[in-house]
matplotlib code that plots the C-alpha trace (Angstrom):
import matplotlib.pyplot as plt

x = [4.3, 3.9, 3.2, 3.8, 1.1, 2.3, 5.2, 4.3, 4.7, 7.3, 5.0, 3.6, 7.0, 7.7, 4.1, 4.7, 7.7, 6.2, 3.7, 6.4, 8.7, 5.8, 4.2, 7.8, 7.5, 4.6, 5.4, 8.5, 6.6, 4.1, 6.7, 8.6, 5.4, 4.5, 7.9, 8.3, 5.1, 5.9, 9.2, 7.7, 5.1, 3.1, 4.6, 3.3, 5.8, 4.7, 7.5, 7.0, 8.3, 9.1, 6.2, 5.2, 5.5, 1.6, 1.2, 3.5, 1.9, -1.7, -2.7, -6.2, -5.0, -6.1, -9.4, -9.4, -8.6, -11.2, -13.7, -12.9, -13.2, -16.8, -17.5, -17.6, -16.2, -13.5, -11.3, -8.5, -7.5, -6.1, -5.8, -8.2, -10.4, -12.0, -13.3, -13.9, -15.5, -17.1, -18.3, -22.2, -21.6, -19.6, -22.3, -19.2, -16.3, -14.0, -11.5, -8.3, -7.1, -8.8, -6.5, -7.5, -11.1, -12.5, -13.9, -17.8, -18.4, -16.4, -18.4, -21.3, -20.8, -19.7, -22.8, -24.9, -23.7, -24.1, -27.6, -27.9, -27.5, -23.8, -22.1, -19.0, -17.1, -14.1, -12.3, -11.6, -7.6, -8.3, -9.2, -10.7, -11.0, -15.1, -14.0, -12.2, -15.1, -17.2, -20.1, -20.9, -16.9, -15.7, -17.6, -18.0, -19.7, -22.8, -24.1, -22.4, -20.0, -16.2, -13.6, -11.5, -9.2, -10.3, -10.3, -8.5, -5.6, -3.2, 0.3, 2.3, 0.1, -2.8, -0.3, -2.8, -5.6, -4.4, -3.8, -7.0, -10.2, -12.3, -16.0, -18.2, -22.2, -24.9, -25.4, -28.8, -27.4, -24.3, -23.8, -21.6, -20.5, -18.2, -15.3, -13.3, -10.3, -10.3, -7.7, -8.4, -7.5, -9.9, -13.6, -16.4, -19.1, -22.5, -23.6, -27.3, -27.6, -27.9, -26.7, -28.9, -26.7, -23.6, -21.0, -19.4, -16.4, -15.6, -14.3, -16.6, -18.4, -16.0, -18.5, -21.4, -23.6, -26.0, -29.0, -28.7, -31.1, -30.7, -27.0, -25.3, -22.1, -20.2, -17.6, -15.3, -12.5, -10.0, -9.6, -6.8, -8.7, -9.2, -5.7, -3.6, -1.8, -5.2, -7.9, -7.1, -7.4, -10.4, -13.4, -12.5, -13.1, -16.6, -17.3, -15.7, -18.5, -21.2, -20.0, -20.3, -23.7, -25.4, -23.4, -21.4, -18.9, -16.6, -13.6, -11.0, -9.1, -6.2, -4.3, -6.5, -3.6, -2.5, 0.0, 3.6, 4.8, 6.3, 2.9, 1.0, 3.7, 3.2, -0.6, -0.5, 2.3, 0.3, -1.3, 2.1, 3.8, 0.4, 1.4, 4.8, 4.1, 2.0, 4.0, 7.0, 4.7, 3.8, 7.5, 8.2, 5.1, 6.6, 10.3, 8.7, 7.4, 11.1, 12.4, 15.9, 19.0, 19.2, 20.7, 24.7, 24.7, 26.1, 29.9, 31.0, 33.5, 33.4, 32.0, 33.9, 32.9, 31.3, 28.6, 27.6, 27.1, 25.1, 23.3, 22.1, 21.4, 19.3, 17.3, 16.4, 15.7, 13.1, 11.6, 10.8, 12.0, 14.8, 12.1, 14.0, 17.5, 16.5, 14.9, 17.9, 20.3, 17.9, 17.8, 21.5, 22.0, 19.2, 21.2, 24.5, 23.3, 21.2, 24.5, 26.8, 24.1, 21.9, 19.8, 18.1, 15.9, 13.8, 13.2, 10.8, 10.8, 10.3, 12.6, 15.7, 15.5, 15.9, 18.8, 20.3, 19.9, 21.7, 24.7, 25.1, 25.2, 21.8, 18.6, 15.7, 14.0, 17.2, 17.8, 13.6, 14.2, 17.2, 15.7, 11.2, 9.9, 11.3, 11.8, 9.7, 11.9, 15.6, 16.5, 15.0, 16.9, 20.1, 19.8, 18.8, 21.7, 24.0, 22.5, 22.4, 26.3, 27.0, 24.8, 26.9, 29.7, 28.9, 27.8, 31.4, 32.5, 32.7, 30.1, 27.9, 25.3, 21.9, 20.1]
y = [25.4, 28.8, 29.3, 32.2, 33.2, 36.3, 35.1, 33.7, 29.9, 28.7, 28.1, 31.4, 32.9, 31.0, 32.1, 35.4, 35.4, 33.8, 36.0, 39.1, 37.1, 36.8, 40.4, 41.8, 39.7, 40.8, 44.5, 44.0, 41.8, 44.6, 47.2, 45.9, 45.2, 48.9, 49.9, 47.7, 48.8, 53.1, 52.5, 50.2, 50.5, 48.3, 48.4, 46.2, 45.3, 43.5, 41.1, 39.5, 36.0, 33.3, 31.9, 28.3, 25.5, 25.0, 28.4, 28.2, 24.5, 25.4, 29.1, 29.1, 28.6, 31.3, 31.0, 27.8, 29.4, 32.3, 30.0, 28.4, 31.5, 31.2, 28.4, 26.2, 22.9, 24.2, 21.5, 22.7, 18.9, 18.1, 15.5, 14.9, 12.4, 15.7, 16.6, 13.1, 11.0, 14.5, 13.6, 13.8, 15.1, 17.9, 21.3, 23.3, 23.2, 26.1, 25.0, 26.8, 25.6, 23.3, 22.0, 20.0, 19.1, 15.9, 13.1, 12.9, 10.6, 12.3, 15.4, 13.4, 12.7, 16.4, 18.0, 14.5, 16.3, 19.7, 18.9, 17.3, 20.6, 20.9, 24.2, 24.1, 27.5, 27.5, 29.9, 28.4, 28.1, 27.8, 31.0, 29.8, 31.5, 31.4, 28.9, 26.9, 26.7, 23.3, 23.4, 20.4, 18.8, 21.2, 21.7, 25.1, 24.2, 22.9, 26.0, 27.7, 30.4, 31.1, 32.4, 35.5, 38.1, 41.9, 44.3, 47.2, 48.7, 50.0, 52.2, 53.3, 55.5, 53.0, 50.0, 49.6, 49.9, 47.3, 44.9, 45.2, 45.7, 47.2, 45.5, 46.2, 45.6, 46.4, 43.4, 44.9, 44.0, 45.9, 50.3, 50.9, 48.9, 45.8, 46.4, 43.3, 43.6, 41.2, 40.3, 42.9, 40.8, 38.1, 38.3, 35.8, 35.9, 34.4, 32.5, 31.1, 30.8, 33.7, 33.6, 33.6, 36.1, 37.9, 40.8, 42.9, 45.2, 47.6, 45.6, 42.8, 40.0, 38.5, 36.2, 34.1, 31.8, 29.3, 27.4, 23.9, 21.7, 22.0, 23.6, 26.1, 26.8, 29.9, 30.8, 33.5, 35.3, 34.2, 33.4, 35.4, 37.5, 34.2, 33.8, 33.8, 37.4, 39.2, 37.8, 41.0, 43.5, 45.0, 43.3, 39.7, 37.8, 39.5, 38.5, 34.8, 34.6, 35.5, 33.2, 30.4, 31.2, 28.3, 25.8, 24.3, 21.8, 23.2, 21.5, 24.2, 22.1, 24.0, 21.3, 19.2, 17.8, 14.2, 14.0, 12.7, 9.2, 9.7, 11.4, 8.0, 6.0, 8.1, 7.9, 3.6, 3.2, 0.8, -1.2, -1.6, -2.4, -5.5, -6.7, -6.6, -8.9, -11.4, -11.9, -12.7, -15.0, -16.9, -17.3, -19.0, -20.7, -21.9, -23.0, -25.3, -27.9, -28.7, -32.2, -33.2, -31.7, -29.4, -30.7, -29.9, -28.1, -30.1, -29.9, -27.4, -29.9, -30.0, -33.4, -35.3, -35.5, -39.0, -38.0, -35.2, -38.0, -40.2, -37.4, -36.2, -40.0, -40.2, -37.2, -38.1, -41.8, -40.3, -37.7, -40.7, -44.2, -44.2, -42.9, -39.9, -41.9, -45.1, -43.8, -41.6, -44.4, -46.5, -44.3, -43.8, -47.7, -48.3, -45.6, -46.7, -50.3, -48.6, -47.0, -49.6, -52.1, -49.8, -53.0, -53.3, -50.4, -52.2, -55.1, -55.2, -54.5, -58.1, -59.3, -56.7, -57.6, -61.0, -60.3, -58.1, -60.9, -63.4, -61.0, -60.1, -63.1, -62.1, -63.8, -62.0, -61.5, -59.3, -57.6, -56.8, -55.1, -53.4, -51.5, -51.5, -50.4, -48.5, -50.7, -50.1, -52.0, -51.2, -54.8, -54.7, -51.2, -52.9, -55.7, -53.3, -51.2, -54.8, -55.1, -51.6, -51.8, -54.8, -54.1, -50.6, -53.0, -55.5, -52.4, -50.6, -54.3, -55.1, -57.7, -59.4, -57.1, -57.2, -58.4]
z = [106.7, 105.0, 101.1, 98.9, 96.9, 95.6, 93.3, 89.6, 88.8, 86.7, 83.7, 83.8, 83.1, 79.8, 78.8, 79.2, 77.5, 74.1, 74.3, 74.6, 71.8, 69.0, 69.8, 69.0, 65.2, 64.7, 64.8, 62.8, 60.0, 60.1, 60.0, 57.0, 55.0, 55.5, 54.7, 51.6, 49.7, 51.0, 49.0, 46.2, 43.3, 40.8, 37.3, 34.1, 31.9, 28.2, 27.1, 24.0, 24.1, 20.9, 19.5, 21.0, 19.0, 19.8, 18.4, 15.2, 14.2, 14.4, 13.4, 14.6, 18.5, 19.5, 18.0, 19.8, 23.1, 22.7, 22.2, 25.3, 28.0, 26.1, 28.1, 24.1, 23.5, 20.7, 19.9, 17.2, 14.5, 12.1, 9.5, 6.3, 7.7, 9.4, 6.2, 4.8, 7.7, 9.8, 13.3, 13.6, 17.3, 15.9, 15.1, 13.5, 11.3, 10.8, 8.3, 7.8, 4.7, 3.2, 0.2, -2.6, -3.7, -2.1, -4.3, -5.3, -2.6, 0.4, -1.2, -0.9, 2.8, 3.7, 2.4, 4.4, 7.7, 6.4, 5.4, 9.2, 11.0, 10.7, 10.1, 7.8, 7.0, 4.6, 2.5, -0.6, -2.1, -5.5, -7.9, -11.0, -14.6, -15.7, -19.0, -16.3, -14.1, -13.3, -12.0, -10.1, -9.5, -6.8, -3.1, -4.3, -7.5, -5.3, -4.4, -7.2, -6.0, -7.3, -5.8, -8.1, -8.0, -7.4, -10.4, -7.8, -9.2, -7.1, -6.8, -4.2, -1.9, -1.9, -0.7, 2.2, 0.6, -2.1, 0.8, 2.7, 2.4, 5.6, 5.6, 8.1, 8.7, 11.8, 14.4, 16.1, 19.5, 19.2, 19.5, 16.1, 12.9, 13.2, 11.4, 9.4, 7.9, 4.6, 1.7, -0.9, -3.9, -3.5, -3.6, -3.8, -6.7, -6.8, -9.5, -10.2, -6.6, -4.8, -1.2, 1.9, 3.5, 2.0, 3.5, 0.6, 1.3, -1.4, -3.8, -4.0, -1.5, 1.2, 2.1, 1.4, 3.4, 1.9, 3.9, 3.0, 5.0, 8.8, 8.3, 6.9, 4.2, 5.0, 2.6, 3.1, 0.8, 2.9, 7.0, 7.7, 10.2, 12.2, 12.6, 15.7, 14.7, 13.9, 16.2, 18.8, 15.5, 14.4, 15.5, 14.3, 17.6, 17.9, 14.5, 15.2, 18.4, 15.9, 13.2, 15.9, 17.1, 18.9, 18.1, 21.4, 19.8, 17.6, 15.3, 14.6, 11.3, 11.2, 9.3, 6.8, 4.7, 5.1, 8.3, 7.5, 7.8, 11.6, 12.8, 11.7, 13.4, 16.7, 16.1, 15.2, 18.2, 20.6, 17.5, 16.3, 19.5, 19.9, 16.3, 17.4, 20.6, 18.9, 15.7, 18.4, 20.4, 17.4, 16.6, 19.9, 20.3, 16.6, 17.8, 20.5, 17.6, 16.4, 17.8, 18.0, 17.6, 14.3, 11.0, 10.5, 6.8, 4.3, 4.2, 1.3, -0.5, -4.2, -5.4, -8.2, -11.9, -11.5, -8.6, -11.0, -13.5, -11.6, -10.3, -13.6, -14.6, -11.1, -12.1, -15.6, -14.8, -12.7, -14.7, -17.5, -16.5, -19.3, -22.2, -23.7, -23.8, -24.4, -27.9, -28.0, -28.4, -30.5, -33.3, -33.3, -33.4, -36.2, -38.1, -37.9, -39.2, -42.1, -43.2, -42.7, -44.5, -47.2, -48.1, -44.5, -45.5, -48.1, -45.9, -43.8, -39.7, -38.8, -41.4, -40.8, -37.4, -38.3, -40.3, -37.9, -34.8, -37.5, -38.1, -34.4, -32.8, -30.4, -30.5, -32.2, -29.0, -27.7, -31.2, -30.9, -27.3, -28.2, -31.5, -30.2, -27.5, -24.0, -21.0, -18.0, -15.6, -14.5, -15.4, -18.8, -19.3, -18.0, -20.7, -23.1, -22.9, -23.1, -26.1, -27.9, -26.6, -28.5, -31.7, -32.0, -31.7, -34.7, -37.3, -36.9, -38.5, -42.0, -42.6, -46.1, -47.4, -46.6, -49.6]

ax = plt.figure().add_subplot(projection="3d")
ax.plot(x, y, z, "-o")
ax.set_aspect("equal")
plt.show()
């Protein structure tokens, strides 16, 4: 049997042919790569979007996000308790408006982690006339530094100027001046106290920082600088690094009013939902102790003139055992025979009872009940009343005076 060892295999055909098949891909992808970038460029084009609602509720986010390519822990908050209740973990506050004045002993507590080693920077909201001026009740009154208007007066061709006030100061470690960009109109002033560091523009001081224990208080005219439309302008961001120094957690309040009534809800959701399940627990944990079928409601029918009657008798036999009408009816009885019979008054009480029981055809002993004291039993009040009933009887007659 002869073999053929000059012709291929089967298999070595299809092989060949893969190979030919993804060689000819390869030069096409390669061919249309090199012709897509010979008839196409790189181009930047800078849209400017709508603000995010991130962006448009907190205006210090991109502070916050700065801070963060810095390799820091900024963390941008809101709500007061920030300010009242600070976190001892937290080395730096940057406050962005910090609204009303806190009370002596949330003051108190503020400057505790101040004095700790915190950092707290604000620009105060309030500007304050010298009579109007307390030392000791604002946060500002501790270290003794105000907040007023500038004395710059300005027209038209110094609109600019009027608005803002270019401050800039030397940083050893940086070639040039770093340039800020401050409100004009509003300038810090010292008082006793001078400041441990201060940066005046050319209207006045736009900011003051005070040593106090192991941290700091940096007030500044205002924080607009910090803000999300201004951090790329001048040299704000450099000056925002500086500000922060060593400190590696950082609070960003951008928001230290009190939140609204749906924000606590959201924030209070899963300890409302738990109260929630255990109230209705407790309800049917409650429903199992009923026994028996439930009570039918009274019908609605009107009751007649006589139930009311004995009702009302029911009630005020049990409120005093006959007391209030039994003397009721006594007097009215004594009366009548005192009028029909003027005599019985100057006799005496044994005697005109006497006389009575002899006109009236009862026996003293009944006459004595029916005029003395209360009965304590319901069979003694039911004689009694026999008796009144027929004693009211005899006076309406016509008898003998009583002599």
């Amino acid at each position: 049997m002869a073999i053929d060892r000059g012709s291929p295999a089967p298999g070595d055909n299809g092989r060949l042919i893969a190979l030919a098949v993804s060689g000819l891909v390869l030069l096409l992808l390669a061919w249309g790569a090199a012709w897509f970038f010979n008839n196409h460029e790189y181009r930047y084009r800078e849209e400017r979007g709508e603000i995010s609602p991130q962006a448009r509720r907190n205006p210090l986010l991109a502070a916050e996000r700065f801070l963060d390519r810095l390799g820091l822990e900024a963390e941008g908050v809101s709500g007061r308790q920030h300010l009242t209740d600070p976190q001892a973990d937290t080395q730096m506050m940057l406050v962005h408006h910090f609204g009303r004045d806190l009370l002596p002993q949330q003051q108190q507590r503020l400057f505790e982690w101040i004095e700790g080693g915190g950092h707290l920077v604000i620009a105060p909201n309030q500007i304050l006339d010298e009579e109007d001026w307390p030392p000791e009740a604002t946060l500002l009154g501790r270290v003794d530094a105000r907040l007023t208007e500038s004395d710059l007066l300005c027209d038209d061709v110094l609109e600019d100027r009027c608005r803002y006030d270019l401050t800039r100061f030397e940083e050893s470690r940086y070639a040039g001046p770093i340039t800020l960009r401050f409100r004009a109109d509003r300038i810090l002033q010292e008082g006793n106290r001078a400041a441990d560091w201060a940066l005046a523009g050319e209207n006045g001081d736009h900011l003051l920082h005070y040593r106090i224990g192991e941290g700091a208080l940096t007030l500044l005219s205002d924080n607009e600088l910090l803000e999300n439309d201004t951090m790329e302008e001048e040299d704000h961001a450099l000056f925002l690094a500086l500000l922060v120094g060593d400190a590696e957690r950082i609070q960003l309040l951008y928001s230290s009013g009190m939140p609204s009534l749906l924000t606590l809800i959201q924030r209070h959701l899963p300890q409302l939902a738990v109260a929630f399940l255990f109230t209705l627990i407790l309800w049917l944990w409650q429903l199992r102790h009923f026994t028996g079928p439930p009570i039918p409601p009274p019908p609605r029918t009107r009751r007649n003139l006589l139930e009311h009657l004995r009702a009302s008798a029911a009630y005020a036999w049990s409120i005093d055992r006959g007391a209030g009408m039994g003397e009721t009816s006594r007097r009215a009885i004594e009366q009548l025979w005192l009028k029909r019979h003027p005599g019985l008054e100057q006799m005496e009480r044994g005697r005109r009872i006497a006389w009575i029981a002899e006109h009236s055809g009862l026996n003293q002993r009944s006459v004595e009940k029916a005029l003395g004291e209360n009965p304590t039993r319901e069979g003694d009040l039911i004689r009694v009343a026999a008796a009144q009933r027929k004693l009211r009887r005899q006076a309406s007659r016509r008898g003998p005076e009583a002599r």
